[in-house]
C-alpha positions as CSV (number, residue, x, y, z in Angstrom):
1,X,-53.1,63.5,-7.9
2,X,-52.8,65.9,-5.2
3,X,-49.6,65.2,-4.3
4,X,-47.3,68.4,-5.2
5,X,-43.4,68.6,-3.4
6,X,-41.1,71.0,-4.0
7,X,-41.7,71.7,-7.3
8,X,-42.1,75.1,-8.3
9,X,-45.5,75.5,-9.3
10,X,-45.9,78.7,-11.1
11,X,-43.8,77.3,-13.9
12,X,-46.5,74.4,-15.1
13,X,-49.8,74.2,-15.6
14,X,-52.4,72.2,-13.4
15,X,-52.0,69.0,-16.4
16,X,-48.6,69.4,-16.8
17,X,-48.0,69.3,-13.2
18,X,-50.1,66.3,-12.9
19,X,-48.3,64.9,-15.5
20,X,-45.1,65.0,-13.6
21,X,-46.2,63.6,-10.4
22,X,-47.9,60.6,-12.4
23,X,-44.4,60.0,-14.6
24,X,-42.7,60.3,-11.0
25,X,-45.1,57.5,-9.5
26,X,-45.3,55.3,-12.9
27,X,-41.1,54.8,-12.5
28,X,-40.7,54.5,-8.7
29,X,-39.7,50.9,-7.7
30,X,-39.2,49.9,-3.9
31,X,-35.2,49.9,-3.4
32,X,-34.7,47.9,-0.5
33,X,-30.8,49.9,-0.3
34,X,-32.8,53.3,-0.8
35,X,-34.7,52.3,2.3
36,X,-32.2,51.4,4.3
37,X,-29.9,54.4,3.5
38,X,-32.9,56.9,4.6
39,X,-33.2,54.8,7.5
40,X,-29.4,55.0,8.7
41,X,-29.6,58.8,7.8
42,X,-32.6,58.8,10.2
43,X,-30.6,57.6,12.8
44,X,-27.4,60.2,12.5
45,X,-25.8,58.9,9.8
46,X,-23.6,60.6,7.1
47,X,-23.8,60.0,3.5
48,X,-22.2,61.7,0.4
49,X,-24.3,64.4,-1.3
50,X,-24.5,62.3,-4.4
51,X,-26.2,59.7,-2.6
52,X,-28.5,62.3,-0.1
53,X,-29.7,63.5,-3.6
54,X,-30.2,60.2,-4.9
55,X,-32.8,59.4,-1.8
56,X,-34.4,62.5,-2.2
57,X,-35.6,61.8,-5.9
58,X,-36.4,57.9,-4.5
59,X,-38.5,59.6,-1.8
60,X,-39.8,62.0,-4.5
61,X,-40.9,59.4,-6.4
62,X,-42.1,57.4,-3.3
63,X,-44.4,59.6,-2.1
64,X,-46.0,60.2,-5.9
65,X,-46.6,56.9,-6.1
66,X,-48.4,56.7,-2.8
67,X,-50.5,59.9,-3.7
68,X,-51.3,58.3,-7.2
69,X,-52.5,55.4,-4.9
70,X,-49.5,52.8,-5.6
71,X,-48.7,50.2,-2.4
72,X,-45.6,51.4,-1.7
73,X,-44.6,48.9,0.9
74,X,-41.8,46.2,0.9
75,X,-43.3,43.7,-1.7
76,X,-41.0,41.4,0.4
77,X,-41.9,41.8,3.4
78,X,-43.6,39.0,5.4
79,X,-47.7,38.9,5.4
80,X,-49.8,38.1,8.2
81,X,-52.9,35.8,8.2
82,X,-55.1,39.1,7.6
83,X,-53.0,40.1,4.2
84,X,-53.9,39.4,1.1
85,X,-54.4,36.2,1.3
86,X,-57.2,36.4,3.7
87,X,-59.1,38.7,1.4
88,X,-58.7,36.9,-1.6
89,X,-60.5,33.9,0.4
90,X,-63.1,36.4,1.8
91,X,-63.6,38.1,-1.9
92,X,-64.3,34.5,-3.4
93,X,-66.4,33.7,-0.3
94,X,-68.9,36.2,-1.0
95,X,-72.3,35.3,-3.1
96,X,-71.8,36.4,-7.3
97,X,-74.8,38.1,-8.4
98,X,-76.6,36.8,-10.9
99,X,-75.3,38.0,-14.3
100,X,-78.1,36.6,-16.3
């Protein structure tokens, strides 16, 4: 992973480092009230520190899990006709090769 935040660098080594960005990704879940607190924070509004430092490690964790190639969208969120749906048809559409 090339993903490195504000970690302080000097104190690990390049597989230890790695190794904390990939635990950071492996526990990350989407948290649809994390996402909507960064987004009323976006917008001007005021939270307690406990809870600015909660979304920082969910957004920590967030963008680990996108740099260790995680989807990191809304699993809830609606799909169009060209999600994945419409590759699954277009992957089972395609010829096999032989495997004999």
């Amino acid at each position: 992973m090339s993903y490195q935040d504000d970690l302080d660098v000097n104190g690990y080594t390049p597989a230890s480092l790695e190794q904390t960005l990939r635990s950071r990704a492996d526990v990350w879940n989407f948290d649809h009230q994390a996402e909507t607190a960064i987004s009323y924070t976006a917008q001007g509004g005021h939270v307690s520190p406990e809870m600015r430092m909660s979304m920082g490690y969910y957004q920590a964790g967030k963008k680990a899990a996108e740099a260790a190639g995680r989807d990191v969208a809304d699993p809830n969120a609606p799909q169009d006709d060209t999600g994945k749906l419409a590759a699954a048809y277009r992957a089972i559409s395609q010829p096999r090769p032989n495997s004999f």
